[in-house]
C-alpha positions in Angstrom: 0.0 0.0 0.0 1.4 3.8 -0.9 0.1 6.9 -0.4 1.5 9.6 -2.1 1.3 13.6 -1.6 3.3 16.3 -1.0 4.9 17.5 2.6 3.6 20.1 5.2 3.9 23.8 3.6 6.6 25.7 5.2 5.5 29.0 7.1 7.1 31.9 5.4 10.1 33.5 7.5 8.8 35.9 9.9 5.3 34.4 10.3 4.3 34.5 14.3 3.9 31.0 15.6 0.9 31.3 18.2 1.6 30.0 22.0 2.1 26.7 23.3 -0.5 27.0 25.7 -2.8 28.8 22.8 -2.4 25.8 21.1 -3.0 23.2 23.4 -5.8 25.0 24.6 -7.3 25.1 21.3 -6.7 22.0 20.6 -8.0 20.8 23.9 -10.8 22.6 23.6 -11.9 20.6 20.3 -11.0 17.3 21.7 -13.4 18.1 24.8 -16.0 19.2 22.3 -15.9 15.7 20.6 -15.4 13.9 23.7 -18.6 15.8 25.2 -20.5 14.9 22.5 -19.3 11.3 22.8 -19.7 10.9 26.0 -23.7 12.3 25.1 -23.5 9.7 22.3 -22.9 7.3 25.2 -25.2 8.2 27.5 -28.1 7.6 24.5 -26.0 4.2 24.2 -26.1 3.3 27.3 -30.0 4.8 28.0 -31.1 2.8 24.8 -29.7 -0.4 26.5 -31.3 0.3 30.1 -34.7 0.6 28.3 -34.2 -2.8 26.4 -32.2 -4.5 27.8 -32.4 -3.3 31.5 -29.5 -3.6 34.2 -29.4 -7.6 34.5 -27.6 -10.3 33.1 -28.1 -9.9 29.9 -26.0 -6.4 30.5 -23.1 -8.5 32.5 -23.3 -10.7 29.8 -22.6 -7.4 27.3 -20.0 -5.3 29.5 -18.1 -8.6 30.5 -17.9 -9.3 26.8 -15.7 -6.2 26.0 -12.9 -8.1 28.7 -11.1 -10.1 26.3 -11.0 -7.3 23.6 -10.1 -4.8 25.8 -6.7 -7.0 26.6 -5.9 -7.6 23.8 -5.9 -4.0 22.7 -4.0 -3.2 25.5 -1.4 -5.8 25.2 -0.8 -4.4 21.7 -0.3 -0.4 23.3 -3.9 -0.1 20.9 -5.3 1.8 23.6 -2.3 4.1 24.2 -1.1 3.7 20.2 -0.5 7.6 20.2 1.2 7.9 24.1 3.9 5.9 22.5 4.2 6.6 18.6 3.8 10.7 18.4 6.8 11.3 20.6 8.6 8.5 18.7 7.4 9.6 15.2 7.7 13.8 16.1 11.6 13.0 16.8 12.5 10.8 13.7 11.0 13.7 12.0 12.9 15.9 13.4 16.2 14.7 13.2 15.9 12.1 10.1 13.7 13.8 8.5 10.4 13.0 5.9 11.2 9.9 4.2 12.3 7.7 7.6 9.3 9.1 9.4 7.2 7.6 6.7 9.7 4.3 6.4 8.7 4.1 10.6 5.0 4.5 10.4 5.0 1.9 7.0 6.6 -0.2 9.6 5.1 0.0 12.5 1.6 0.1 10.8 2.0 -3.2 8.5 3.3 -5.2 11.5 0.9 -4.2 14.2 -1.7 -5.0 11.4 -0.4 -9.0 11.2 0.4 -8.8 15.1 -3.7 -7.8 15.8 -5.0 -10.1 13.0 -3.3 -13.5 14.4 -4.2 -12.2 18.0 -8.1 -12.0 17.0 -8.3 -15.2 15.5 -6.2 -17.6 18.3 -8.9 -15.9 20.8 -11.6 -16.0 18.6 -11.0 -19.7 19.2 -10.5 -20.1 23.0 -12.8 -17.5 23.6 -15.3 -20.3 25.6 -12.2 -21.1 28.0 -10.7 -17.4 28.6 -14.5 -16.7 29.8 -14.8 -18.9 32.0 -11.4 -18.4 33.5 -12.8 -14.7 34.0 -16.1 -14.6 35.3 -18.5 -16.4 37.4 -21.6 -16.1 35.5 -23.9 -18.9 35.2 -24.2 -21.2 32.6 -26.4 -19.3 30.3 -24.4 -15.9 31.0 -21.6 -17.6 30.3 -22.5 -18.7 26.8 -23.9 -15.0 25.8 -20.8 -13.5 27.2 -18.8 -16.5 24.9 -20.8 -15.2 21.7 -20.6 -11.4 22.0 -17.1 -11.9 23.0 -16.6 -13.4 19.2 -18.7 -10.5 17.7 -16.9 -8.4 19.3 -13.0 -9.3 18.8 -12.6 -8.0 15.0 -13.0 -4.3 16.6 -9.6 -4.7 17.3 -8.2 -4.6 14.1 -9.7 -1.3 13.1 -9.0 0.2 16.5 -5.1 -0.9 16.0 -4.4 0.1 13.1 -6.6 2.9 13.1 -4.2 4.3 16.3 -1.4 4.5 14.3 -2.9 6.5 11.5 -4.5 9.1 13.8 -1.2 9.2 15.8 0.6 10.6 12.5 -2.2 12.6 11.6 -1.8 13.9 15.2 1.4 14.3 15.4 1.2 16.7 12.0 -1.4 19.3 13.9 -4.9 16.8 12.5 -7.1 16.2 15.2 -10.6 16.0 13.0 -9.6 12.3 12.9 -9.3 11.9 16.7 -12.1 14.0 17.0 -14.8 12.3 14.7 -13.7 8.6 15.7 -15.4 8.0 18.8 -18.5 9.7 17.6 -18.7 7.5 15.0 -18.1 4.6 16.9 -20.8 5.3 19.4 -23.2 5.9 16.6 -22.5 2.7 15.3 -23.7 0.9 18.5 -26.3 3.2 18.6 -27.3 2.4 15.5 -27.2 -1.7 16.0 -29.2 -1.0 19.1 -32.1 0.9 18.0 -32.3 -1.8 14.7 -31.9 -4.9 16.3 -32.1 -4.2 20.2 -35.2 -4.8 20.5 -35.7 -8.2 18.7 -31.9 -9.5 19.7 -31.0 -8.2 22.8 -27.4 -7.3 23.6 -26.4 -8.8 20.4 -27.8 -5.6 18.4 -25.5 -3.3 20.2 -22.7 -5.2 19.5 -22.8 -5.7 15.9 -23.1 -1.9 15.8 -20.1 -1.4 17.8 -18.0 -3.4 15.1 -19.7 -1.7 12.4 -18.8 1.9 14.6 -15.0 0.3 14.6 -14.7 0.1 11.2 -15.9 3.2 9.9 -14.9 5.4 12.5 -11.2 4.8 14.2 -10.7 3.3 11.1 -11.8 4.2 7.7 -12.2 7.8 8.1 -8.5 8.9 9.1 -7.6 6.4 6.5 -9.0 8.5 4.1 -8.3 11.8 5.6 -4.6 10.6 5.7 -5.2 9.4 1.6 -6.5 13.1 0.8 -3.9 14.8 3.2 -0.6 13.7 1.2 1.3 13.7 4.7 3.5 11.0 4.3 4.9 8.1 1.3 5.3 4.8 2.9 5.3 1.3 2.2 3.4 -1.2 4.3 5.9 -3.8 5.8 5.2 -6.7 8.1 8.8 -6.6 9.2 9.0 -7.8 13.7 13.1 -7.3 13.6 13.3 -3.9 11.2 15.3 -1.7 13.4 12.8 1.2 13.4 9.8 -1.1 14.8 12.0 -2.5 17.6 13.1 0.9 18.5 9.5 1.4 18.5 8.5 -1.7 20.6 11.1 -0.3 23.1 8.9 2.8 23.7 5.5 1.1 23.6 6.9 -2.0 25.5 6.4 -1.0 29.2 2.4 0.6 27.7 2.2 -3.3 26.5 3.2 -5.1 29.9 1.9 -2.5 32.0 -1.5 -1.7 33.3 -2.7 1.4 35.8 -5.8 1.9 37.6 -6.9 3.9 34.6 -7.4 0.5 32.7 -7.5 -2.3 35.5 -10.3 -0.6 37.5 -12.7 -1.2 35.0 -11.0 -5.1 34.9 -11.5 -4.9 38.4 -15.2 -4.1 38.4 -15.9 -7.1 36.0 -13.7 -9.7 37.5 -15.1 -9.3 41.1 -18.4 -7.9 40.4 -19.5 -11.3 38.2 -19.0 -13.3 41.5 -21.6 -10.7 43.5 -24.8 -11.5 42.0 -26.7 -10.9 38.5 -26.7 -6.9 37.8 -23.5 -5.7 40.2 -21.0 -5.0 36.7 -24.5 -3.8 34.6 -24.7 -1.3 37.9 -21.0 -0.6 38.1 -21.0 -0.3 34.2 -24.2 2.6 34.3 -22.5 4.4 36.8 -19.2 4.8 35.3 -20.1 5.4 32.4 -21.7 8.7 34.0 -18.3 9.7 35.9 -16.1 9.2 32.9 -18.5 11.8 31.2 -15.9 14.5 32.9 -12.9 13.0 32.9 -13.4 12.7 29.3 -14.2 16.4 28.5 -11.4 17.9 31.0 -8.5 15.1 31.6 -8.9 13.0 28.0 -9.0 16.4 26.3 -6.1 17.7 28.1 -4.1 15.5 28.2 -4.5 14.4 24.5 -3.8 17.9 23.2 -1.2 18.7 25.5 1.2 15.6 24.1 2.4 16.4 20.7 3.2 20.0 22.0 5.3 18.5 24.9 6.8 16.1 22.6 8.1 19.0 20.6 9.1 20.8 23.7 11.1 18.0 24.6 13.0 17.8 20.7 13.7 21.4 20.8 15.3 21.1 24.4 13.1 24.0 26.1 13.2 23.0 29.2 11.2 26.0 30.8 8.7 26.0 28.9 7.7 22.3 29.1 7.8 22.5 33.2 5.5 25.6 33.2 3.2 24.3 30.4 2.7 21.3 32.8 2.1 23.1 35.7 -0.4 24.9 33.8 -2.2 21.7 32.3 -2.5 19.9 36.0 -3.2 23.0 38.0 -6.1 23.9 35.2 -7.3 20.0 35.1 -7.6 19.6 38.8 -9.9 22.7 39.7 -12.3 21.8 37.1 -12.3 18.1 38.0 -13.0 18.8 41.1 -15.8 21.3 40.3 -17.0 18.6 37.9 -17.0 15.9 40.6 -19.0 18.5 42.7 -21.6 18.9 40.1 -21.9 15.2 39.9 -22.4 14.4 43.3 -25.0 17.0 43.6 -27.2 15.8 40.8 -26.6 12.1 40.5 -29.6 11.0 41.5 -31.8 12.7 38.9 -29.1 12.4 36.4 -29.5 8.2 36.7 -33.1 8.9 37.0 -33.5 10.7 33.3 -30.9 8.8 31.9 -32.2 5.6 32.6 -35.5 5.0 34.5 -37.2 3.4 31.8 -38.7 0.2 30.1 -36.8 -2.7 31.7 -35.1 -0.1 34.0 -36.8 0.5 37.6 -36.6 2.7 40.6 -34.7 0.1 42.1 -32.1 0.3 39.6 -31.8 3.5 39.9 -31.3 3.9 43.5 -28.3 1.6 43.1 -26.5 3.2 40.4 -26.9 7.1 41.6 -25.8 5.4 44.9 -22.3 4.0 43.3 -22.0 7.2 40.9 -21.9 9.5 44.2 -19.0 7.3 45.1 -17.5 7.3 41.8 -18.0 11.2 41.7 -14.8 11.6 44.2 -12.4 9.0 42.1 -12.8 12.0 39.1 -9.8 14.5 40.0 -8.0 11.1 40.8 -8.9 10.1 36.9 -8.4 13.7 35.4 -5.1 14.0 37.4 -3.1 10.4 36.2 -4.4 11.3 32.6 -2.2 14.4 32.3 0.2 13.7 35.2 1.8 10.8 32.7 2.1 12.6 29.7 5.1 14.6 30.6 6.8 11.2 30.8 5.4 9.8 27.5 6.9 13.1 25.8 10.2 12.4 26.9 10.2 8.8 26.0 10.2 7.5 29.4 7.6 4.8 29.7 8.9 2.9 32.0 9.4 4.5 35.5 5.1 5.4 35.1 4.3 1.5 34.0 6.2 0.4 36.8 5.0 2.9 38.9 1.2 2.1 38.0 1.5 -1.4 37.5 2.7 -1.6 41.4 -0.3 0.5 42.4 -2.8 -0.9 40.5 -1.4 -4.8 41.5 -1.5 -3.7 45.4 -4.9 -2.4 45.2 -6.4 -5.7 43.8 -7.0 -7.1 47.4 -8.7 -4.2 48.5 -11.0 -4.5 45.7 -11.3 -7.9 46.9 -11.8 -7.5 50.3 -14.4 -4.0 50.1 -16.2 -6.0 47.5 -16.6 -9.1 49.4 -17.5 -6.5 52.5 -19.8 -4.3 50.8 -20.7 -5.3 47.2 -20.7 -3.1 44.3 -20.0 0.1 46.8 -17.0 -1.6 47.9 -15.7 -2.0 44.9 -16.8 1.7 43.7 -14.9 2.8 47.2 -11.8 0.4 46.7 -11.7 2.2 42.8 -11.3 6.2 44.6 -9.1 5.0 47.1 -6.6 2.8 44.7 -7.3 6.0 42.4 -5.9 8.5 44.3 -3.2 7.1 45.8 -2.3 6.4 42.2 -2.4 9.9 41.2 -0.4 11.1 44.4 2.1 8.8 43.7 2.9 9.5 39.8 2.6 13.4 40.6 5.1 13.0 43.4 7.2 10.5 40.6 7.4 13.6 38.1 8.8 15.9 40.9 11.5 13.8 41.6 12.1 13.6 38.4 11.6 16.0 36.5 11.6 18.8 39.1 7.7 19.6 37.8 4.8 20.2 38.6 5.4 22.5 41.2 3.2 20.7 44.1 2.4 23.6 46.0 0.9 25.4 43.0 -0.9 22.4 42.2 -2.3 22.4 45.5 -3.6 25.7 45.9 -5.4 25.3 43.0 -7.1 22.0 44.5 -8.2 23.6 48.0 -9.7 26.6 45.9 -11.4 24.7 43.7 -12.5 22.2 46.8 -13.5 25.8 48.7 -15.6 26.8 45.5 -17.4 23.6 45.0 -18.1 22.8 48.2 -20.3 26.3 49.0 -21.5 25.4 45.4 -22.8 22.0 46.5 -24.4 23.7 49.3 -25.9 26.3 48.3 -27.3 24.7 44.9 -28.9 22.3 47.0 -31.0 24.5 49.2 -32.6 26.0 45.5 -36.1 25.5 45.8 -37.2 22.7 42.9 -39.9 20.5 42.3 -40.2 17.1 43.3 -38.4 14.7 41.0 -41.5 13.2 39.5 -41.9 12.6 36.1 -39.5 13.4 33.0 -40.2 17.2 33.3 -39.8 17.2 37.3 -36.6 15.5 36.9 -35.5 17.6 34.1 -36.8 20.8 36.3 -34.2 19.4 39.5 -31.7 18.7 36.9 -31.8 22.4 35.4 -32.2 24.1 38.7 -29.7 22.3 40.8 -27.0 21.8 38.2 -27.5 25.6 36.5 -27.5 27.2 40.0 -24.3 24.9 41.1 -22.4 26.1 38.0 -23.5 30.0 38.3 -21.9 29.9 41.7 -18.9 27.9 40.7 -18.1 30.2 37.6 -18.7 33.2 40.3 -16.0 31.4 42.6 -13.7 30.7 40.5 -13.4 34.2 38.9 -12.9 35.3 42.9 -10.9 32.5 44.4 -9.6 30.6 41.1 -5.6 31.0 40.3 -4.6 32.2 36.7 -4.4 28.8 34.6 -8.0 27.7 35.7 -9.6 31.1 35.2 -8.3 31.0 31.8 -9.3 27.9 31.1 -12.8 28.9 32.4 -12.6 31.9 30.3 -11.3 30.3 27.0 -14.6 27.9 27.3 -16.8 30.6 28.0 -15.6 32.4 25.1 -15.8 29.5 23.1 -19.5 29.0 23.9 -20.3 32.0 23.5 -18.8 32.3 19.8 -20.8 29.3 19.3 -23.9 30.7 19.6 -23.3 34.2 18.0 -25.1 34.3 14.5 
């Protein structure tokens, strides 16, 4: 395969560059937009299952089902393809220039490609048995969980090989790539729901999510890259070609190592099958709802903000990188924990809109606002070891922070097992924060040491602001008059009244108690909005 088209044009001499943190910002900015629309996409996802599907075992059956993909994407660095490639691919391109940039990504992409098709089918085949290792579902779980598994394994491909496209269209200033893909991919399972939900259960939804795969993480940044004329390779399925195991070296320690980011979630599954039918359909709701912010704030951030450290890092300013860090964490915490705020405040309606439906009861709902109030205080913890690791990942370190997070995470798994044995699907919400935080605590003190940033007072005068702010937020929101939370419009009247009045206050206190970074931050989004709606 070749692709063929010219370079990047050169900026004229004298042009003005704009400002790193300009350019993260707008770049983060557009990332949040997509992932806030994603994340709505989700929420009519998950809402569309609730209704026909409910919050039993049919739903374990579905969530569990994503286990043995999820592995095998992150045993191939698919989930973290651009972490380790863009800082990789930005200094070849640098200092080799054009054509061995384009010789690394042929590379890298053709032998990732065989790697992730041999992978699919070898589990494809022992799907029955890795299952059953997993979970303790019953017999008939068991076998659902078997089938969607196998519908739901060729995702892989296209989210593999997908990464590695977007990475290089990332690391060239693209993002409409990284933007549209999991939109489409969302549609796609929204799609498969609404067609065949209804008459096939679980099986619907996944069948759209392959379909979402293909098209979006896969096919549309393949073409954009096609129409772009960024690079001239050569697809090669070559494992010993020096550039891919200079390659493997980075991505290595994202391949053997796994964080609370990523093992929480295994966590969840593992444990919560042996609780009783509905615990991981209840963990799943719930979470689903608290990633909503850690999406739009840390996966934003912290997804903007690499390529522009990367470069940083190449051109040796020093400086700059430590305060452009500072800037990102101190910016991402106050409005995590703002968000988190908000969360807690209105979680109960929130499930209560979302979900109360069809084969979704008031009992259901009880239990999952109950486990996303819990989940609301693991979101700064989330936001935080997004961006936190980054500054690693620029500099090509990615082994002290797998380490690191691999210790963390392994230590925490008998607290998940003892809280969850204790206290059920709470306990293992709880054991998540607490594993969580001490996670982000300890890869923020890591980067200190090393790296001699963040600076952790700044970073934690920005925390007890923001904890000041939404606090009397919380508080005050909460004595608003509203309706009772009776029907859709007296939910959707708590919803508006509660959540508006806590952010009114909180955009008040953070103009008057917020430090620089996060009232520009809160400023830029403003602005942003507020172009938006002008004619």
């Amino acid at each position: 395969m070749r692709i063929v088209g010219g370079g990047l044009a050169e900026k004229p001499e004298g042009s003005e560059r704009p400002g790193r943190g300009a350019r993260v910002g707008a770049v983060a900015l557009l990332l949040a937009a997509s992932v806030g629309l994603s994340r709505v996409l989700g929420v009519l996802r998950d809402t569309l299952l609730a209704a026909q599907v409910g919050a039993g075992s049919e739903v374990d059956a579905y969530r569990a089902a994503f286990q043995i993909p999820d592995l095998l994407n992150h045993f191939l660095a698919g989930g973290a393809l651009s972490i380790a490639f863009i800082p990789f691919y930005s200094r070849v391109l640098t200092r080799e220039g054009r054509a061995s940039a384009d010789a690394l990504f042929g590379v890298v992409l053709g032998t990732l490609a065989a790697a992730v098709l041999l992978a699919t089918g070898a589990l494809w085949w022992q799907a029955e048995a890795l299952v059953r290792i997993q979970f303790g579902f019953d017999a008939e779980t068991t076998a659902l969980t078997v089938r969607l598994t196998r519908i739901l394994l060729p995702a892989q491909v296209f989210f593999v090989t997908g990464g590695v496209i977007r990475a290089v269209l990332m690391a060239n200033d693209r993002f409409v790539s990284q933007a549209l893909a999991p939109l489409v991919y969302n549609a796609g399972i929204i799609v498969g729901g609404a067609v065949a939900g209804a008459s096939h259960g679980p099986e619907g939804f996944a069948w759209g999510a392959l379909a979402g795969a293909f098209v979006g993480p896969f096919a549309i940044p393949l073409v954009e890259l096609a129409r772009s004329g960024l690079v001239r390779f050569q697809l090669r399925v070559a494992p010993l070609d020096r550039r891919f195991v200079a390659y493997l070296g980075l991505a290595l320690p994202l391949m053997l190592g796994v964080s609370l980011l990523t093992l929480d979630e295994w966590y969840e599954r593992w444990f919560g099958s042996r609780l009783g039918e509905g615990v991981v359909a209840q963990l799943g709701y719930a979470r689903m709802i608290a990633l909503v912010p850690v999406g739009l704030i840390g996966q934003a951030i912290a997804t903007a903000g690499l390529p522009t450290l990367s470069r940083l890092v190449s051109e040796g300013q020093r400086e700059t990188l430590d305060s452009l860090v500072t800037a990102m964490l101190r910016s991402g915490l106050a409005l995590a924990i703002l968000a988190a705020g908000g969360l807690w405040l209105v979680a109960e309606p929130a499930v209560q809109l979302l979900f109360e439906r069809g084969r979704f009861g008031a009992a259901d709902t009880a239990a999952v606002a109950a486990l996303l109030r819990i989940f609301a205080f693991a979101v700064p913890a989330w936001i935080l070891q997004q961006i936190a690791v980054r500054p690693f990942y620029a500099r090509g370190d990615m082994w002290r922070p797998m380490l690191l997070g691999t210790g963390v995470a392994l230590a925490a798994a008998p607290l998940y097992l003892w809280l969850g044995a204790r206290s059920g699907a709470t306990g293992l919400a709880l054991a998540g924060v607490l594993g969580m935080g001490a996670s982000a605590l300890a890869t923020l003190a890591l980067a200190r040491r090393m790296h001699g940033a963040p600076d952790l007072a700044a970073l934690a005068s920005s925390g007890a602001r923001a904890v000041l702010v939404a606090g009397v937020a919380v508080a005050a929101a909460s004595w608003v008059p509203a309706p009772a939370a009776t029907g859709i419009f007296g939910v959707l009247s708590v919803l508006v009244i509660h959540g508006g009045a806590f952010g009114l206050i909180a955009i008040l206190g953070i103009s008057i108690f917020g430090d620089d970074a996060t009232r520009g931050a809160v400023q830029r989004l403003l602005v942003r909005l507020h172009l938006r709606r002008a004619p």
